[in-house]
C-alpha positions in Angstrom: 52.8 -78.2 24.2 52.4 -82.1 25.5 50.0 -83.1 28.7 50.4 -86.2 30.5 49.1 -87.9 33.4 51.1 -89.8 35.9 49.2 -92.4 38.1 51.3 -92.6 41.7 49.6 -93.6 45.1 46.6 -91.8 46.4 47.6 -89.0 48.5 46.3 -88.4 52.1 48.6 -85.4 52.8 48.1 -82.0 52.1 51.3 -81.1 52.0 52.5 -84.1 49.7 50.2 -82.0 47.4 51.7 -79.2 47.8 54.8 -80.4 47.9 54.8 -82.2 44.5 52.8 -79.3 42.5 55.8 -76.7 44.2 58.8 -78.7 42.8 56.9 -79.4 39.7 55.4 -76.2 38.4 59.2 -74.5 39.1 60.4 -76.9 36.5 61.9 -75.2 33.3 59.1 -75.6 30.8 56.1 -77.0 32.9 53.2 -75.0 32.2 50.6 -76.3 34.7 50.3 -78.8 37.1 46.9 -80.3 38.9 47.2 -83.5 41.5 44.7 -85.2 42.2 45.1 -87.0 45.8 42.2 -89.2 45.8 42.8 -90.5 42.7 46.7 -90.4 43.1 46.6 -88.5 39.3 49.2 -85.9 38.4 48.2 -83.9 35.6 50.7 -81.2 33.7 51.1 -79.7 30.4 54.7 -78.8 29.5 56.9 -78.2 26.8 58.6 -81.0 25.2 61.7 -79.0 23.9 62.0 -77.4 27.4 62.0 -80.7 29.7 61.2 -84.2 28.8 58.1 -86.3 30.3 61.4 -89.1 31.9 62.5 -85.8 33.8 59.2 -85.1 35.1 59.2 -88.8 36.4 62.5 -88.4 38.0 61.5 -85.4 40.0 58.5 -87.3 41.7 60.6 -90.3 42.1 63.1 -87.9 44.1 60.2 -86.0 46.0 59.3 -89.7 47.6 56.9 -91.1 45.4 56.1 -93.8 43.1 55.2 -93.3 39.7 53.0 -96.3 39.0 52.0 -95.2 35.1 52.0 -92.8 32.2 49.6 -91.7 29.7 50.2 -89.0 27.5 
């Protein structure tokens, strides 16, 4: 299992929220998934054989939002 936190722009929207932890968590091999709005954070543990930390990127990048940086 890997974790990694993506740093995008804080959130003011609910449903951004929402939006980003539905797409995310239905991911082949994404275990859990926490954003933080406030602090425009997006936490998730995941399987690194199942789907790679660049997919993850993509998917947020396709929802709308910017991925600003990465820490694993």
């Amino acid at each position: 299992m890997m974790k990694a936190v993506l740093q995008i722009a804080p959130l003011e929207c609910a449903g951004c929220v929402k939006k980003l932890e539905d797409h995310l968590s239905q991911m082949n091999g994404v275990i859990s998934v926490n954003v933080f709005p406030q602090l425009g954070k997006v936490r998730m543990e995941f399987d690194r054989i199942k789907v790679h930390v660049h997919q993850l990127e993509k998917t947020i990048s396709t929802l709308g939002f910017q991925v600003l940086s990465l820490k694993n």
